[in-house]
The first five atom37 places (N, CA, C, CB, O) and aatype in JSON, in Angstrom:
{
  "aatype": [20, 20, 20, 20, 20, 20, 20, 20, 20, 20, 20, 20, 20, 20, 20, 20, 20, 20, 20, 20, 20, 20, 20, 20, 20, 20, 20, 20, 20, 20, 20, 20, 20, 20, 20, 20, 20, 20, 20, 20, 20, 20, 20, 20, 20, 20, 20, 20, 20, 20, 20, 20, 20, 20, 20, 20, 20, 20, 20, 20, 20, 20, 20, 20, 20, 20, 20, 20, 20, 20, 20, 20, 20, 20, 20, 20, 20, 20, 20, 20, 20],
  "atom_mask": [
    [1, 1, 1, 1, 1],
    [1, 1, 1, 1, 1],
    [1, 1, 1, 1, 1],
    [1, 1, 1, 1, 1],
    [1, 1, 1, 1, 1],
    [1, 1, 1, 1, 1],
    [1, 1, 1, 1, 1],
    [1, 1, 1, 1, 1],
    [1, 1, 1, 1, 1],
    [1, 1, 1, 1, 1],
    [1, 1, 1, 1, 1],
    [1, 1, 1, 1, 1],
    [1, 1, 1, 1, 1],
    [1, 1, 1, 1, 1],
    [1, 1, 1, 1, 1],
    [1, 1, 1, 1, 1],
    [1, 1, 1, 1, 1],
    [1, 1, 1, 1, 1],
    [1, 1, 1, 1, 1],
    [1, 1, 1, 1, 1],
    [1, 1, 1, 1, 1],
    [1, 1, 1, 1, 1],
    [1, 1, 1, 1, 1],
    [1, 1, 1, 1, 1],
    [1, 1, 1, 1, 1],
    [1, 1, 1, 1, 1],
    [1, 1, 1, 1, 1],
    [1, 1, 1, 1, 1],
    [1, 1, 1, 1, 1],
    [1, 1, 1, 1, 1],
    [1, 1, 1, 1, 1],
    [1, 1, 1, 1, 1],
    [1, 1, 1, 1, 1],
    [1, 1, 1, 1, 1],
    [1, 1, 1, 1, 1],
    [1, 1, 1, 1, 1],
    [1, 1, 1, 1, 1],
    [1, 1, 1, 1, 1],
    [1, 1, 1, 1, 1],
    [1, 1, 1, 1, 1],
    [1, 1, 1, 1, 1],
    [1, 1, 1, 1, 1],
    [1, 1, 1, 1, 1],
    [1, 1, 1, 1, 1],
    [1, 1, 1, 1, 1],
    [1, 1, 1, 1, 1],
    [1, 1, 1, 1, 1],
    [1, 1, 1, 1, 1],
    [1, 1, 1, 1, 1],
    [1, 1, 1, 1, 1],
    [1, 1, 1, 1, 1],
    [1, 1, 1, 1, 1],
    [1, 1, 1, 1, 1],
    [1, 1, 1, 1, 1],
    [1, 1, 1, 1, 1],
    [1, 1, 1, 1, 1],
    [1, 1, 1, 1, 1],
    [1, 1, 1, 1, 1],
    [1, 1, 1, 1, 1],
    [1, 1, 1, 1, 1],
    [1, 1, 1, 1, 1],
    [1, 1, 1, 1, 1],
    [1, 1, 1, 1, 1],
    [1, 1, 1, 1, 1],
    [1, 1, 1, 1, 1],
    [1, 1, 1, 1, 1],
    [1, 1, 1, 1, 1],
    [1, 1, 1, 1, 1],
    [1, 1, 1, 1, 1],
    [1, 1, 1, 1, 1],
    [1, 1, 1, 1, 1],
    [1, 1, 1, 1, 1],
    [1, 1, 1, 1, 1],
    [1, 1, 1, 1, 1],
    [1, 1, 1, 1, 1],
    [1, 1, 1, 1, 1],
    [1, 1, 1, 1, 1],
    [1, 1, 1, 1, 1],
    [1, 1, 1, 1, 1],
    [1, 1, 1, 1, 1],
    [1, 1, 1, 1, 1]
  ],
  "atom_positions": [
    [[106.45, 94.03, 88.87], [107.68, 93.41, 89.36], [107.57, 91.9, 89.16], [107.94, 93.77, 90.86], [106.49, 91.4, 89.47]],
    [[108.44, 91.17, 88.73], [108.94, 89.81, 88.46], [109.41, 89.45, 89.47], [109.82, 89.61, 87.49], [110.19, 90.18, 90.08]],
    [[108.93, 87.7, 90.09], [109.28, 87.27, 91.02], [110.31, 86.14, 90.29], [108.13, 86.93, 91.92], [110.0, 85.51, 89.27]],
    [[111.59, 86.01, 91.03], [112.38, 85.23, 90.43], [111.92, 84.01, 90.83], [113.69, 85.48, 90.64], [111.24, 83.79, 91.83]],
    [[112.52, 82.84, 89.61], [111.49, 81.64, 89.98], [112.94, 80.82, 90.69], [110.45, 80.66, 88.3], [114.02, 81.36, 90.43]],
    [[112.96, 79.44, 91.64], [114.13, 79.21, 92.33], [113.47, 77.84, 91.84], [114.52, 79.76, 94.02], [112.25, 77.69, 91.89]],
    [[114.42, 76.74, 91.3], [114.2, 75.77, 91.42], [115.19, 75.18, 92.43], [114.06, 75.34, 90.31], [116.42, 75.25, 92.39]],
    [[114.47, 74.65, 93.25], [114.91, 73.5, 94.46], [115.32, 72.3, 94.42], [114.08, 73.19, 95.2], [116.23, 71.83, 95.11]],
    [[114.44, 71.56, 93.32], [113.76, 70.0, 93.04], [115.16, 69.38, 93.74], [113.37, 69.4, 90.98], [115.14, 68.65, 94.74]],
    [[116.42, 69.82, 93.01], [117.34, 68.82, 93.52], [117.98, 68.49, 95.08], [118.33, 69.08, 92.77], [118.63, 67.68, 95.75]],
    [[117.1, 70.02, 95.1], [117.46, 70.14, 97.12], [116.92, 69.4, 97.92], [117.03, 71.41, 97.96], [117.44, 69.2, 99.01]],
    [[115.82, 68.84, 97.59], [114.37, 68.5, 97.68], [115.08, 67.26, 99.28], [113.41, 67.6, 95.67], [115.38, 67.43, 100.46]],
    [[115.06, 65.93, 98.16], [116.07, 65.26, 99.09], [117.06, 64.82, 100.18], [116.3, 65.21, 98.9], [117.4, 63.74, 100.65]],
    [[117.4, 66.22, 100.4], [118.49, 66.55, 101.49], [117.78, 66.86, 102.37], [119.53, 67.57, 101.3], [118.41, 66.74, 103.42]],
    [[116.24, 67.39, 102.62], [115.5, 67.83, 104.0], [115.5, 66.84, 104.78], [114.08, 68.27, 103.95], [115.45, 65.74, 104.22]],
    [[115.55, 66.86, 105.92], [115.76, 65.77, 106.72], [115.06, 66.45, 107.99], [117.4, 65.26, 106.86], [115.56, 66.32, 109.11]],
    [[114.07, 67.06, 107.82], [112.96, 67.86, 108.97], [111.59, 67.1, 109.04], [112.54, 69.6, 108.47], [111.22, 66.64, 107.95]],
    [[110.95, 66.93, 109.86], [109.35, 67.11, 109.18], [109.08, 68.87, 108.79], [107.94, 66.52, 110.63], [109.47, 69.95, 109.21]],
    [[108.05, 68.29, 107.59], [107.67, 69.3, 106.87], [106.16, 69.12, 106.74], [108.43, 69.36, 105.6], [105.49, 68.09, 106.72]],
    [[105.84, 70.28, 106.65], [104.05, 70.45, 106.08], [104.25, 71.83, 104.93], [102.58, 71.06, 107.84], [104.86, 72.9, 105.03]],
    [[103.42, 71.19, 103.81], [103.42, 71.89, 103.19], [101.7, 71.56, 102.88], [104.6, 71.83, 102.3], [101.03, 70.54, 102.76]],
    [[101.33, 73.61, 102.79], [100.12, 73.7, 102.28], [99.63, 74.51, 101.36], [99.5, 73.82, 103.02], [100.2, 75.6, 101.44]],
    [[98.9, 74.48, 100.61], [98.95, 74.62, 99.24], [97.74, 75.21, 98.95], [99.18, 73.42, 98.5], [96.91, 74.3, 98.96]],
    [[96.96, 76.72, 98.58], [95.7, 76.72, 98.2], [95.58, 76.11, 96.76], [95.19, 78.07, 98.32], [96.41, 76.38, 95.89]],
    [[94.41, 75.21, 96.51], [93.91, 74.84, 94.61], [93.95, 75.67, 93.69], [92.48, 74.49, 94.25], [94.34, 75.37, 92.57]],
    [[93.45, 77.2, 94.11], [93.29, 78.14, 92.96], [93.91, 79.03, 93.89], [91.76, 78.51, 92.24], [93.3, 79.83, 94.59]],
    [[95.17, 78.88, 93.87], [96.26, 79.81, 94.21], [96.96, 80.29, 92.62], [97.46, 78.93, 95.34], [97.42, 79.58, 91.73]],
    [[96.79, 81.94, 92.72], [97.05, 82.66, 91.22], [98.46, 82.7, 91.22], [96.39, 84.27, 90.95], [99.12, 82.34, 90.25]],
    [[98.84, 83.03, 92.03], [100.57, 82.88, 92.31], [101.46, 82.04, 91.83], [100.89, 82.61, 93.49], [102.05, 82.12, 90.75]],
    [[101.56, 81.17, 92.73], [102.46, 79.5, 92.49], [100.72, 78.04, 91.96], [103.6, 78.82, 95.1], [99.76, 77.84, 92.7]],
    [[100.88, 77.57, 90.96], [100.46, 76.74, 90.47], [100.69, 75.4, 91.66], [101.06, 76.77, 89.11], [101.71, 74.91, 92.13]],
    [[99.08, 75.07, 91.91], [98.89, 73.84, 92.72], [100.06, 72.98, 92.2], [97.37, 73.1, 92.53], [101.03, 73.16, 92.94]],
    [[100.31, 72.19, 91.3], [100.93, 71.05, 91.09], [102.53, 71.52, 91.49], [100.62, 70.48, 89.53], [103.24, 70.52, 91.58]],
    [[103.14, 72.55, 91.7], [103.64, 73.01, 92.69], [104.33, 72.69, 93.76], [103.08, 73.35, 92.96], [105.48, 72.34, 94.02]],
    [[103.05, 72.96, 94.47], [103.09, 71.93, 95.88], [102.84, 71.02, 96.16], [102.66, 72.05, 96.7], [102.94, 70.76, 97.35]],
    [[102.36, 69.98, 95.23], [102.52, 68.94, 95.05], [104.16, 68.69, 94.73], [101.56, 68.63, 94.16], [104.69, 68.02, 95.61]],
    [[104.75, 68.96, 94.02], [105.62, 68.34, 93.58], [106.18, 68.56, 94.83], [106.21, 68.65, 92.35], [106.44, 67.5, 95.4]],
    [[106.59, 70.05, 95.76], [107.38, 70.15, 96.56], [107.44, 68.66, 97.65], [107.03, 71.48, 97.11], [108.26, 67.81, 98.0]],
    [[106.28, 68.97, 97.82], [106.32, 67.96, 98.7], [106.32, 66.57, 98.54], [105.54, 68.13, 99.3], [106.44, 65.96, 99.6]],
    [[106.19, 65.72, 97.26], [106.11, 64.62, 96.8], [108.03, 64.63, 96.75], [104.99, 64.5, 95.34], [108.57, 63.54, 96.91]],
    [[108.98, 65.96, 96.52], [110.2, 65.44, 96.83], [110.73, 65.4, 98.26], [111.02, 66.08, 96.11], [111.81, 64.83, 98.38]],
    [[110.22, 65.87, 99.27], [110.47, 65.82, 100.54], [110.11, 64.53, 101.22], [109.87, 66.86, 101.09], [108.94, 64.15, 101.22]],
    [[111.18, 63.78, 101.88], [110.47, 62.33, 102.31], [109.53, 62.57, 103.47], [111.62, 61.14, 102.82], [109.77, 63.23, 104.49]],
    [[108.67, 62.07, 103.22], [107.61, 62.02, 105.06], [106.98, 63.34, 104.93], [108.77, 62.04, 107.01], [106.28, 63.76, 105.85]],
    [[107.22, 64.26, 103.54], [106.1, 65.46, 104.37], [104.98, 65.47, 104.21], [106.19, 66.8, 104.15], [104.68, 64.66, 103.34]],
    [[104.01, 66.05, 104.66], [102.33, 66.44, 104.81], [102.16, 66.91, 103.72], [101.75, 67.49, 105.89], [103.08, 67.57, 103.23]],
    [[101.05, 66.74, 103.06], [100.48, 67.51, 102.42], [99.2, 67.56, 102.51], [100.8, 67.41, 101.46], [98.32, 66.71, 102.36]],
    [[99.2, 69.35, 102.94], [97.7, 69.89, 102.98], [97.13, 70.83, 101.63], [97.6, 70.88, 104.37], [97.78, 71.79, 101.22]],
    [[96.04, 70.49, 101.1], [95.47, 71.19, 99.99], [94.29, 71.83, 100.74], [95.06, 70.23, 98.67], [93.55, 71.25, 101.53]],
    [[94.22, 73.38, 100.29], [93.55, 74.58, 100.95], [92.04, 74.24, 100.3], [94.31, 76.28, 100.48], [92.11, 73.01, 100.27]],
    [[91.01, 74.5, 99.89], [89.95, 74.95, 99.3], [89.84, 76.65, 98.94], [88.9, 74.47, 100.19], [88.8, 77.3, 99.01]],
    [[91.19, 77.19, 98.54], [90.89, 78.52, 99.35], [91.47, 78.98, 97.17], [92.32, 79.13, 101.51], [91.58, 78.3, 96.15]],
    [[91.62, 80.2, 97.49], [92.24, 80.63, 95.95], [92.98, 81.58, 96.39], [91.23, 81.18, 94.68], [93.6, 82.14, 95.49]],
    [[93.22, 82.12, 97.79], [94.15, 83.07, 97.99], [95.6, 82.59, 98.28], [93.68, 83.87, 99.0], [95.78, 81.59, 98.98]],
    [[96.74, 83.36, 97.71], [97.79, 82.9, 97.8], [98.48, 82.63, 99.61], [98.47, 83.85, 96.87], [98.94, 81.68, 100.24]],
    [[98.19, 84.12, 99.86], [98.0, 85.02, 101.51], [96.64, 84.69, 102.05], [98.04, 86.96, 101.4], [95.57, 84.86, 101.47]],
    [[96.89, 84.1, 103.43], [95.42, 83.53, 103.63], [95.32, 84.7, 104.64], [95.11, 81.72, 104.22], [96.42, 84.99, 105.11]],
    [[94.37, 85.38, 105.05], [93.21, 86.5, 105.89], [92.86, 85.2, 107.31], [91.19, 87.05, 104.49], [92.61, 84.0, 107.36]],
    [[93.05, 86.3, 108.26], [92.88, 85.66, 108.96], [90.79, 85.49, 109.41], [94.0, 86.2, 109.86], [90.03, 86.45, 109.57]],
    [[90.5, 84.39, 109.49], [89.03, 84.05, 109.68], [88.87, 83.55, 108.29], [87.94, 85.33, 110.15], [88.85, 82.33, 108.48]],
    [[88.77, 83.7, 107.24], [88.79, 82.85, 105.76], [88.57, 81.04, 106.27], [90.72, 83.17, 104.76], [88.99, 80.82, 107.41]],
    [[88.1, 80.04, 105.67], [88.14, 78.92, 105.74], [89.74, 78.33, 105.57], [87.17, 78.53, 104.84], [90.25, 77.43, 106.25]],
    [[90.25, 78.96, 104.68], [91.62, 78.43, 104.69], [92.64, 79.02, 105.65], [92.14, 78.58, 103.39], [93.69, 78.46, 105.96]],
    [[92.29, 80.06, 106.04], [93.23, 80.11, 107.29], [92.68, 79.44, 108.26], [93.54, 81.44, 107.82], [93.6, 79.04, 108.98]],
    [[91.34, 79.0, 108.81], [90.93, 78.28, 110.07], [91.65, 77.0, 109.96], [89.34, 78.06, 110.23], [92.15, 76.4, 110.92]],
    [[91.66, 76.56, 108.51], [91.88, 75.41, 108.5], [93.6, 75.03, 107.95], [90.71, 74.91, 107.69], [93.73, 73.83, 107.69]],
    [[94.5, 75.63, 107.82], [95.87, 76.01, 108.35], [96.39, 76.21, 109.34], [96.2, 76.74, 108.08], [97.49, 75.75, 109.65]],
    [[95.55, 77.07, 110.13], [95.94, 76.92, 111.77], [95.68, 75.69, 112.49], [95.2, 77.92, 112.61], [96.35, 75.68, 113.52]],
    [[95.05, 74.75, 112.35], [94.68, 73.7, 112.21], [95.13, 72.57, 112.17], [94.31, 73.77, 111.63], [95.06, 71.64, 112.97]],
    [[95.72, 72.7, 110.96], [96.7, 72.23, 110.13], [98.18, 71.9, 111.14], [96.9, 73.44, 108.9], [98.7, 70.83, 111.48]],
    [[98.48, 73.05, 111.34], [99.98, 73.46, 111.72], [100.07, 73.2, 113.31], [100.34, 75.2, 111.33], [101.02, 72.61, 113.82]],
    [[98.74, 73.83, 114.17], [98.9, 73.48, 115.53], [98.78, 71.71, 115.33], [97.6, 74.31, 116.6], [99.75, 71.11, 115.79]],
    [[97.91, 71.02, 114.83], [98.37, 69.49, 114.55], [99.6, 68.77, 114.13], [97.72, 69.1, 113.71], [99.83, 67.66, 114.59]],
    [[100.3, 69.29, 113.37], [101.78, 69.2, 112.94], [102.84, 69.39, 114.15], [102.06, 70.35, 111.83], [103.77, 68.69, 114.54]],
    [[102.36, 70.53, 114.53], [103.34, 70.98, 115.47], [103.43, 70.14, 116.83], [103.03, 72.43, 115.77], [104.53, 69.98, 117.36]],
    [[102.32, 69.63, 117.37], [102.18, 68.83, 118.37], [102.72, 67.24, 118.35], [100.88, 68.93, 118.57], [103.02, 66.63, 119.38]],
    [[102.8, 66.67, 116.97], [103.19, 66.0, 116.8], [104.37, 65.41, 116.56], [102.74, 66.01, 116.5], [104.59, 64.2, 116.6]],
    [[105.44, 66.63, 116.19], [106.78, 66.67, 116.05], [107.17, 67.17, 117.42], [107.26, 67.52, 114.84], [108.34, 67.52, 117.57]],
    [[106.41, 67.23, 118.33], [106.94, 67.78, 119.48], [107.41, 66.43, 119.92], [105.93, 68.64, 120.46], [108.58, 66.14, 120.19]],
    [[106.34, 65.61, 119.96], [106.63, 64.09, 120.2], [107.68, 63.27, 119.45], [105.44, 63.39, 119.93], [107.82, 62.09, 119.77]],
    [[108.39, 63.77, 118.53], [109.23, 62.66, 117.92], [110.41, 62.74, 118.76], [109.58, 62.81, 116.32], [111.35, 61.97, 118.57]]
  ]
}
């Protein structure tokens, strides 16, 4: 099965949320530079890079410890804005 591909880029701009976006390096799925880009068009968002190669992170894996992590930090912080 073929995953349809969606380009956003021009949507990119209009977010007006905080955002975190995280990204495994050797993710087989979606190509790192990717999520880079996503987020290099979103103003103000995070970017977290995984060490991980799974697309779906398992929970206990290094990249999920460190996503949860990630996100409970994010999240606490936008609580405050």
């Amino acid at each position: 099965m073929r995953a349809r591909r969606l380009d956003v880029r021009e949507d990119l701009a209009r977010v007006r949320v905080p955002t975190l976006v995280v990204h495994s390096r050797i993710d087989a799925v979606v190509p790192f530079k990717d999520g880079l880009e996503l987020a290099s068009g979103i103003r103000g968002a995070r970017f977290v890079a995984l060490d991980d190669a799974n697309h779906l992170l398992m929970d206990g894996e290094p990249g999920w410890i460190r996503l949860t992590a990630e996100l409970s930090s994010f999240l606490r912080e936008i609580e405050l804005v």
